[in-house]
N, CA and C atoms as an extended XYZ file, in Angstrom:
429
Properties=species:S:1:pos:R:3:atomname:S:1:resname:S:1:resid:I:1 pbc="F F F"
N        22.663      219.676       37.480 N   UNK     1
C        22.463      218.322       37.008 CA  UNK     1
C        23.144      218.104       35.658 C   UNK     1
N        23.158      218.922       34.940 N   UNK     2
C        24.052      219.003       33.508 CA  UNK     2
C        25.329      218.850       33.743 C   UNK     2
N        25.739      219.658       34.302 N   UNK     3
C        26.993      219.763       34.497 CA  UNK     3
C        27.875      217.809       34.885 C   UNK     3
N        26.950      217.654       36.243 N   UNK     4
C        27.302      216.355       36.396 CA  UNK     4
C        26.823      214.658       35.356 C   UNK     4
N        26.264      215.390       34.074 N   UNK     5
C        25.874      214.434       33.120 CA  UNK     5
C        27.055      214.762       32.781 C   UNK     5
N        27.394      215.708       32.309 N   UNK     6
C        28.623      216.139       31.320 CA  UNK     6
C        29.756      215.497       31.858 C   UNK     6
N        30.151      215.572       33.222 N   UNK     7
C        31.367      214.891       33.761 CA  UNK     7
C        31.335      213.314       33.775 C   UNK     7
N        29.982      212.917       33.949 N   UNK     8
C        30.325      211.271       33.993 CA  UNK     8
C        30.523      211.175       32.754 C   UNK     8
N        30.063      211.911       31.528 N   UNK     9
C        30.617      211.613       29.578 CA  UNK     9
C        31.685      211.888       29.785 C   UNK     9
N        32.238      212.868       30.156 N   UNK    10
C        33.482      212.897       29.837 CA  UNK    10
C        34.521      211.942       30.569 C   UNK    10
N        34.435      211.323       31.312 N   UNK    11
C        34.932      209.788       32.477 CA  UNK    11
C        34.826      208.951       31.454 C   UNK    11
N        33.751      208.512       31.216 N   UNK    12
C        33.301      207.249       30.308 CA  UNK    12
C        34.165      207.625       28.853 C   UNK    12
N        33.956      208.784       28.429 N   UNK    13
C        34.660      208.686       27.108 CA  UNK    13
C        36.265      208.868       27.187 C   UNK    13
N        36.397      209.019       28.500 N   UNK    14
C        38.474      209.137       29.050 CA  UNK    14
C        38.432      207.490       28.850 C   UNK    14
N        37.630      206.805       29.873 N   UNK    15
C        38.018      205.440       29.805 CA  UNK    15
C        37.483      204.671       28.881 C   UNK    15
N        36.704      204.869       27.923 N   UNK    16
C        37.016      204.564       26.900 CA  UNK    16
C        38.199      204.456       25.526 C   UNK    16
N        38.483      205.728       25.374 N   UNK    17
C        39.737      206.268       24.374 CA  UNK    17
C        40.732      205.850       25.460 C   UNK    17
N        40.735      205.471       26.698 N   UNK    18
C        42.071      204.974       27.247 CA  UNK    18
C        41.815      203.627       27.331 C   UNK    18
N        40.847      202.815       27.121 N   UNK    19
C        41.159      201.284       26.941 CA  UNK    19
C        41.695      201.171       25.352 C   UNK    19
N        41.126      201.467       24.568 N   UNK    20
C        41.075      201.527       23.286 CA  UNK    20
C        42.836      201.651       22.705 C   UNK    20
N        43.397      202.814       23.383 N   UNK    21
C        44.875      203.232       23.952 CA  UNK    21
C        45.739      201.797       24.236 C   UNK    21
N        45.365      201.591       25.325 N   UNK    22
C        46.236      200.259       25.885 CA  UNK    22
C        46.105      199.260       25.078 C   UNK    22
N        44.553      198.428       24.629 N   UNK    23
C        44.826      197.492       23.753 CA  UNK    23
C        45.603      197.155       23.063 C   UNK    23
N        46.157      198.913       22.541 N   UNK    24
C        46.545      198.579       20.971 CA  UNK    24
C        47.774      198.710       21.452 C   UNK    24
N        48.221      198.433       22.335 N   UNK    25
C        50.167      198.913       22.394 CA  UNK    25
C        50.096      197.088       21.915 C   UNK    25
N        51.450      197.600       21.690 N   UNK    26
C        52.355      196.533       21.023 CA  UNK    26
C        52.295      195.234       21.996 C   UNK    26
N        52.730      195.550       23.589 N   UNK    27
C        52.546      194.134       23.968 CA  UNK    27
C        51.211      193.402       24.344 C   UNK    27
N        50.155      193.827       23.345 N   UNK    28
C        48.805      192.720       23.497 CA  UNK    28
C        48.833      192.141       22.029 C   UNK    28
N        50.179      192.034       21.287 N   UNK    29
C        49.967      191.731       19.993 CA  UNK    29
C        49.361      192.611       18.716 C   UNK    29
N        49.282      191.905       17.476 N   UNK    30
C        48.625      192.329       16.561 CA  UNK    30
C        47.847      191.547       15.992 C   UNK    30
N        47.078      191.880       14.690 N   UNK    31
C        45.973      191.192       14.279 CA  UNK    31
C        46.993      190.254       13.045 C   UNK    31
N        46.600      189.248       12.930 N   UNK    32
C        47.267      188.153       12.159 CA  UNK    32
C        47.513      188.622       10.587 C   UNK    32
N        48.447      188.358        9.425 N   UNK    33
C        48.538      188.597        8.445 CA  UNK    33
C        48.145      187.583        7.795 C   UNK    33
N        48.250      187.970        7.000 N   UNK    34
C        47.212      187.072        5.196 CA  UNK    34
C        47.964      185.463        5.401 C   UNK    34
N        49.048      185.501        5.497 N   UNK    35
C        49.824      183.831        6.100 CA  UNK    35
C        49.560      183.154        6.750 C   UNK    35
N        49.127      184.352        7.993 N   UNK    36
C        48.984      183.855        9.124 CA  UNK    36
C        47.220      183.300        8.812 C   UNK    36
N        46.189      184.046        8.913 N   UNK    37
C        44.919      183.544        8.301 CA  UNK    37
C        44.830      182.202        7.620 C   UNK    37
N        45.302      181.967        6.612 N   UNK    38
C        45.605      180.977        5.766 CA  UNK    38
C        46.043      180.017        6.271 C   UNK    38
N        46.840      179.825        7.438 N   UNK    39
C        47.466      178.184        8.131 CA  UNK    39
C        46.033      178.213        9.101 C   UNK    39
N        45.758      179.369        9.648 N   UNK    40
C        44.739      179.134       10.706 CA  UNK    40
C        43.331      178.799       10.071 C   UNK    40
N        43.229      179.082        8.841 N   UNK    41
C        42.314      178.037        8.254 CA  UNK    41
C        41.667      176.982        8.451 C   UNK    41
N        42.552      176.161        8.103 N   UNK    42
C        43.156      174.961        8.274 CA  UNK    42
C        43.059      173.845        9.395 C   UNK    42
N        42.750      175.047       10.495 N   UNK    43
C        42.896      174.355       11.677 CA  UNK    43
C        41.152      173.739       12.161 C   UNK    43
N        41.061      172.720       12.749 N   UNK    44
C        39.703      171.945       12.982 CA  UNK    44
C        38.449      173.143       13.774 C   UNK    44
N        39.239      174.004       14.263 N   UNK    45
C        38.699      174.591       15.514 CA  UNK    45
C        38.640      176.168       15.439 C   UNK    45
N        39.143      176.261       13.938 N   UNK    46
C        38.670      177.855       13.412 CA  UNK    46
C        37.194      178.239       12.483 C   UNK    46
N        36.412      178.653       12.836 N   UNK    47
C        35.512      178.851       12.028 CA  UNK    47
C        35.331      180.105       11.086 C   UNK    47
N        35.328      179.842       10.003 N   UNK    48
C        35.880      180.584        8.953 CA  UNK    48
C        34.853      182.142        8.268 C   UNK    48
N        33.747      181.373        8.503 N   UNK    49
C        32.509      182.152        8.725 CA  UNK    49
C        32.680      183.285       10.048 C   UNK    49
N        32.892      183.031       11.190 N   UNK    50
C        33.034      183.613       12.219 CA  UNK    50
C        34.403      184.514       12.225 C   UNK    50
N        35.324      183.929       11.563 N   UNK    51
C        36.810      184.126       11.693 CA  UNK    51
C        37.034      184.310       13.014 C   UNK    51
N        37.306      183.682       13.300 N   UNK    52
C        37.329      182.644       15.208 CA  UNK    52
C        37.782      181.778       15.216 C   UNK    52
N        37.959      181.001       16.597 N   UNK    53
C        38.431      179.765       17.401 CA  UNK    53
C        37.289      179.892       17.648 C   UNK    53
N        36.967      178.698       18.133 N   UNK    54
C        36.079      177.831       18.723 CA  UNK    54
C        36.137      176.619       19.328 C   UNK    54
N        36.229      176.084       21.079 N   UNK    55
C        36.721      174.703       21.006 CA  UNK    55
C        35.262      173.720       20.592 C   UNK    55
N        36.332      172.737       20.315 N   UNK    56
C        34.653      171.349       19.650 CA  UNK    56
C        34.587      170.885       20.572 C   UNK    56
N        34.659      171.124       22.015 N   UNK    57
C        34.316      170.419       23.075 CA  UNK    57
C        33.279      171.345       23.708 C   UNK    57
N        31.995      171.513       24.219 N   UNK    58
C        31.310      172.642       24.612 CA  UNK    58
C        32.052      172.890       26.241 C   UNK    58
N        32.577      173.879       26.710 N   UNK    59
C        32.814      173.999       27.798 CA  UNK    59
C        32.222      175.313       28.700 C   UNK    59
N        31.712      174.790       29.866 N   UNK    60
C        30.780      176.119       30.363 CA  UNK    60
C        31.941      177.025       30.902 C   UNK    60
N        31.362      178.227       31.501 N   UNK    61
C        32.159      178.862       32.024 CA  UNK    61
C        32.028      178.796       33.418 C   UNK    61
N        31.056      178.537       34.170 N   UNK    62
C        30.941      178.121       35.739 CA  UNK    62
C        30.096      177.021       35.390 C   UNK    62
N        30.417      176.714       37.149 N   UNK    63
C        29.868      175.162       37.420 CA  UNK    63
C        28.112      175.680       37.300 C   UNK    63
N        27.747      174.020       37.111 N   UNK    64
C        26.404      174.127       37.277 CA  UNK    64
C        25.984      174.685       38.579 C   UNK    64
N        24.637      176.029       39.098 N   UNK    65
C        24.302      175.737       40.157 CA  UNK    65
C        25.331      177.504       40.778 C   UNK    65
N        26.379      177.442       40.040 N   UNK    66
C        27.149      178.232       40.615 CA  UNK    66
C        26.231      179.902       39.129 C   UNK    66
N        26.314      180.945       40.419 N   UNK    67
C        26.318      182.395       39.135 CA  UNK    67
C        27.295      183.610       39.332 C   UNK    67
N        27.849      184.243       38.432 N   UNK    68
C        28.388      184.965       37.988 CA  UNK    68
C        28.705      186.027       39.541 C   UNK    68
N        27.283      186.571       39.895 N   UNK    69
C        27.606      187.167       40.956 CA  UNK    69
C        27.659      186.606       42.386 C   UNK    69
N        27.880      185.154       42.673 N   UNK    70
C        28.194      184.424       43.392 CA  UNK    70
C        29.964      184.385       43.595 C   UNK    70
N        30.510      184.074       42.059 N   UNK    71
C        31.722      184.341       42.372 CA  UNK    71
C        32.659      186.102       42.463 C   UNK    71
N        32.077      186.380       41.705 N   UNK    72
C        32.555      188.246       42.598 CA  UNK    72
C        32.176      188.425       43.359 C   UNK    72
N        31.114      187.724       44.253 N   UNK    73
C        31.277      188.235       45.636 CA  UNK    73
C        32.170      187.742       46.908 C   UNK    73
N        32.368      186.352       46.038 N   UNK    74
C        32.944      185.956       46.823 CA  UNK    74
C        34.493      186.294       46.808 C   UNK    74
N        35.063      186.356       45.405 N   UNK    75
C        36.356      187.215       45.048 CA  UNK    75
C        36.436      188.538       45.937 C   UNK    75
N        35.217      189.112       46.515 N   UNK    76
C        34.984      190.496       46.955 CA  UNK    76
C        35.434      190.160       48.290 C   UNK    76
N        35.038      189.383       49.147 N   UNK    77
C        35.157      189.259       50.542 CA  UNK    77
C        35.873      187.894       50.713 C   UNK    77
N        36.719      187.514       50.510 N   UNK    78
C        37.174      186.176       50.846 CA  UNK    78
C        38.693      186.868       51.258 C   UNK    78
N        39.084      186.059       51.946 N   UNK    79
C        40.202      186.638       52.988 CA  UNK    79
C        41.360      186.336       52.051 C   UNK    79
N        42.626      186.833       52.397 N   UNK    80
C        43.595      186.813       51.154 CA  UNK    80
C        44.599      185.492       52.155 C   UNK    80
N        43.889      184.610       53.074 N   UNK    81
C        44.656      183.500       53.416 CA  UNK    81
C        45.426      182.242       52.341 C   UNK    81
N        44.316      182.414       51.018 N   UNK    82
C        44.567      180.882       50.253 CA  UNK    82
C        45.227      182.000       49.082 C   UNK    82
N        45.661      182.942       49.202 N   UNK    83
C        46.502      183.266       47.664 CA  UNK    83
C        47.576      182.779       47.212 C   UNK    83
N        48.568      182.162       48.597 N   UNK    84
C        49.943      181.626       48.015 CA  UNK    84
C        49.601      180.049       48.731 C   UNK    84
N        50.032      179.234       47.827 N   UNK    85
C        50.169      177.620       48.085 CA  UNK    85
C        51.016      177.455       49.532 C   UNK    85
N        50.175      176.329       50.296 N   UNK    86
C        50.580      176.257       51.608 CA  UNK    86
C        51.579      175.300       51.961 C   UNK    86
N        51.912      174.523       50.530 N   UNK    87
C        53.246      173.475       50.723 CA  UNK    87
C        53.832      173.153       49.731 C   UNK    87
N        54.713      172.552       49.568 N   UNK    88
C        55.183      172.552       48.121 CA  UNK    88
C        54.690      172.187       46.909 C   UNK    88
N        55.307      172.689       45.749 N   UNK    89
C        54.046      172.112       44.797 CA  UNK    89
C        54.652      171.054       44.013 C   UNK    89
N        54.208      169.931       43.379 N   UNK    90
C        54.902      168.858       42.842 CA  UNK    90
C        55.568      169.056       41.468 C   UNK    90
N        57.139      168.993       41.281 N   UNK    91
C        57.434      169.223       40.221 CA  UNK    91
C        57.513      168.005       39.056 C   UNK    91
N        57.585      168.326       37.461 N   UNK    92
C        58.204      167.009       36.860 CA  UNK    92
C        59.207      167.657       35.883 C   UNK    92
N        59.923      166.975       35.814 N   UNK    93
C        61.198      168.032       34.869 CA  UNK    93
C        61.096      167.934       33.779 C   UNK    93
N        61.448      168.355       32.354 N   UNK    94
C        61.323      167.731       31.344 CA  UNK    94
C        62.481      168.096       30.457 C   UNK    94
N        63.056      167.456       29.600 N   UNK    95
C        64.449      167.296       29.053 CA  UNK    95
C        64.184      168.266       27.676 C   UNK    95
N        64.050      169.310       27.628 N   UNK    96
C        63.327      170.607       26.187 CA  UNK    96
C        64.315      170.276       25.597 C   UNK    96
N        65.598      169.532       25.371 N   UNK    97
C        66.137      169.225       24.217 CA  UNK    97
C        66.491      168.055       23.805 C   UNK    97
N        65.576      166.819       24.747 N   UNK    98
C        65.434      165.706       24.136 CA  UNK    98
C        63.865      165.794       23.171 C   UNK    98
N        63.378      166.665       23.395 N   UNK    99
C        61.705      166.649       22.343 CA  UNK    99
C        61.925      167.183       21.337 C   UNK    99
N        61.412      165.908       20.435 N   UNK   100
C        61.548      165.846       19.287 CA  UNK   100
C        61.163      167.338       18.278 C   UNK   100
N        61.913      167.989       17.692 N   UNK   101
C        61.709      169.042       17.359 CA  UNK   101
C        60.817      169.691       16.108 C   UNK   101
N        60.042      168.179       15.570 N   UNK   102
C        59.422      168.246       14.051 CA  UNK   102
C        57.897      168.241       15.056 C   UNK   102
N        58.150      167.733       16.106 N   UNK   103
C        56.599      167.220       17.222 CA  UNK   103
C        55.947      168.831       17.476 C   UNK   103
N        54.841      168.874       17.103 N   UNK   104
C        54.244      169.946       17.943 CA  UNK   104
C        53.528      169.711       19.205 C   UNK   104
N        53.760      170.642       20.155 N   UNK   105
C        53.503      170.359       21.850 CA  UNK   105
C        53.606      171.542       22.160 C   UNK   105
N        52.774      171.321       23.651 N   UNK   106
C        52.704      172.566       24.479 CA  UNK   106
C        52.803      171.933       25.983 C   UNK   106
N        54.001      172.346       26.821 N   UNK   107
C        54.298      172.136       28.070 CA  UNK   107
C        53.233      172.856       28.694 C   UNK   107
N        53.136      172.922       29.854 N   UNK   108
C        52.477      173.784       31.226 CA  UNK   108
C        53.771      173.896       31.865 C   UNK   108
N        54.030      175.384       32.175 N   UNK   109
C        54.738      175.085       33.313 CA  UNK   109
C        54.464      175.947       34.374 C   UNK   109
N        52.952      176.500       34.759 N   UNK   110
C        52.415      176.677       35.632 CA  UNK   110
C        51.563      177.403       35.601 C   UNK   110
N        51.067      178.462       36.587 N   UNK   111
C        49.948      178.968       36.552 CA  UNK   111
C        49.779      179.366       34.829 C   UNK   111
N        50.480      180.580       34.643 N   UNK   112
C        50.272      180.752       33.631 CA  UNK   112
C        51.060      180.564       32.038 C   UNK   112
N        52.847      180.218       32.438 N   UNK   113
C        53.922      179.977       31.559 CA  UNK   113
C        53.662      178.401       30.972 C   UNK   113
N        53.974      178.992       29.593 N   UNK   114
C        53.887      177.225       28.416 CA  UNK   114
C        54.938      177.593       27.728 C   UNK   114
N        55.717      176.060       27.224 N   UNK   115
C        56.680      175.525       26.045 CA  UNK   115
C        55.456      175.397       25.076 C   UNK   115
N        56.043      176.357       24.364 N   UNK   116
C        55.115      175.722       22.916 CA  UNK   116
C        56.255      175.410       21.848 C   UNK   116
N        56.185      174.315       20.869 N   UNK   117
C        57.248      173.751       20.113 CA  UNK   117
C        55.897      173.502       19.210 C   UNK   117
N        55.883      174.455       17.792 N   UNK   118
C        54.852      174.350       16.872 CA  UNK   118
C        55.936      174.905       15.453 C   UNK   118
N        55.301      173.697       14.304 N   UNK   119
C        55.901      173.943       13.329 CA  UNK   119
C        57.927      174.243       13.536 C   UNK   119
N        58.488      173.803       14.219 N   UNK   120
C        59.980      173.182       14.171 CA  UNK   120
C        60.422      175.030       14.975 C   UNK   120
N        59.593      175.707       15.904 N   UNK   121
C        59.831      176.756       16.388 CA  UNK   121
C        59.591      176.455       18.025 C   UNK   121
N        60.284      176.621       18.408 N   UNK   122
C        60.283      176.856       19.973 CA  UNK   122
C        59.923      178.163       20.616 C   UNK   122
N        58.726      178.553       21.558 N   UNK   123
C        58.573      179.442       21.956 CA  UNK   123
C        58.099      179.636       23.674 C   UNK   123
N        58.589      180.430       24.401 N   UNK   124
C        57.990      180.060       25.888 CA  UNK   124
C        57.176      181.776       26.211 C   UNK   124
N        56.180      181.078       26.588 N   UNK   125
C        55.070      182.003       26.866 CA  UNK   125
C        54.994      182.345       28.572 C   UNK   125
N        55.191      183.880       28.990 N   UNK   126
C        55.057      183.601       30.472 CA  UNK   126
C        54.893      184.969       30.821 C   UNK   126
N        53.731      185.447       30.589 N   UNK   127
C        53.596      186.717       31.041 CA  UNK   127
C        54.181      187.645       32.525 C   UNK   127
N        54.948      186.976       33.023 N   UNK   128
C        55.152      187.063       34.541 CA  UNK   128
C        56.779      186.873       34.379 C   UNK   128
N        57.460      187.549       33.515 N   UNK   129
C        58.905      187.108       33.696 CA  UNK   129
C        59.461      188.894       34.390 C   UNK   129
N        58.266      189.087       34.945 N   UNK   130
C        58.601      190.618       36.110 CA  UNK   130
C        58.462      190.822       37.476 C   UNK   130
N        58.842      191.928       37.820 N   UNK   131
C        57.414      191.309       39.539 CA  UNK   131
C        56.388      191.510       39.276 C   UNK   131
N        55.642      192.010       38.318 N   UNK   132
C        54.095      192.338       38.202 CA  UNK   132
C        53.925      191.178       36.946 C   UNK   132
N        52.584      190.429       38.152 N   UNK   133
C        51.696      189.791       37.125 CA  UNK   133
C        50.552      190.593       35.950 C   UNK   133
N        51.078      191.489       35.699 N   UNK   134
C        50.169      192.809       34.766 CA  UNK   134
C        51.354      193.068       34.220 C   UNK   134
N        50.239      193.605       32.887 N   UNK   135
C        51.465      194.479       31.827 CA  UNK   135
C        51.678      195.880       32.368 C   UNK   135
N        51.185      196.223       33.774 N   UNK   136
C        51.751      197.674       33.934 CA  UNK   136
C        51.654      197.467       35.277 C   UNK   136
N        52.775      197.889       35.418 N   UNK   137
C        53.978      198.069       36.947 CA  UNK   137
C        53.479      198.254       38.886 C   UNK   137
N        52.127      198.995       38.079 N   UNK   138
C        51.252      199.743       39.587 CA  UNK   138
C        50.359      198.629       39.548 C   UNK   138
N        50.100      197.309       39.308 N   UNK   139
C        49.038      196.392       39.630 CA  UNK   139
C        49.883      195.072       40.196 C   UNK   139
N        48.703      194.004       39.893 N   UNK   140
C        49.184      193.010       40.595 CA  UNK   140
C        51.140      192.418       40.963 C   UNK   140
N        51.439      192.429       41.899 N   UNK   141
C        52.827      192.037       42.233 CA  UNK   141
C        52.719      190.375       42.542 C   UNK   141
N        53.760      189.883       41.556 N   UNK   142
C        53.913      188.979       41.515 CA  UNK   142
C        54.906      188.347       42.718 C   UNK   142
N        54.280      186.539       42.960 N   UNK   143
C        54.759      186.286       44.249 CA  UNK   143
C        55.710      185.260       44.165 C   UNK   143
């Protein structure tokens, strides 16, 4: 019985020191500098006390009525028929070098890729510019 206490610690403390590992690589970012703090100040929706975001709109995380293990189960057994869109999806184009470049904005341009144009910088966000929708190679394949 020891023995098998000892092995699930030592599991738990592998996957521990190996999340801890991945976080910190370079492509999940870094923690903001003294500049950076200081504009985010500033902002309506940082709380300074907390040193956080926060939106001022309260938004739940599931519907009313709906619980937590309602939707993993259903994520668990639901058939993989509705994963890819069954007809086309509606596009709108947009002219990224007629917008005004002093304007701050943020495009959608789909599931998960955005135009962000903040402070006279252009930047496009799109975690998926691979075949894997994951930052590592052996998971989700992108469609």
């Amino acid at each position: 019985m020891k023995s098998a206490i000892t092995v699930l610690l030592i599991i738990a403390a592998t996957l521990i020191l190996g999340g801890c590992v991945v976080l910190n690589l370079a492509r999940f970012g870094a923690a903001p500098d003294a500049q950076q703090q200081k504009a985010y100040s500033g902002s309506a929706n940082y709380n300074a006390g907390k040193q956080a975001f926060h939106n001022q709109v309260t938004t739940p995380v599931l519907k009313e009525g709906v619980s937590t293990w309602s939707v993993m189960w259903g994520n668990l057994t639901s058939s993989a028929d509705n994963l890819a869109p069954q007809g086309a999806i509606p596009v709108n184009k947009v002219d990224f070098k007629s917008l005004p470049r002093e304007e701050n904005l943020i495009v959608r341009l789909g599931h998960s890729g955005f135009y962000l144009q903040l402070n006279g910088q252009r930047i496009l966000v799109d975690p998926v510019f691979s075949d894997y929708a994951s930052p590592f190679s052996f998971m989700v394949k992108a469609f």
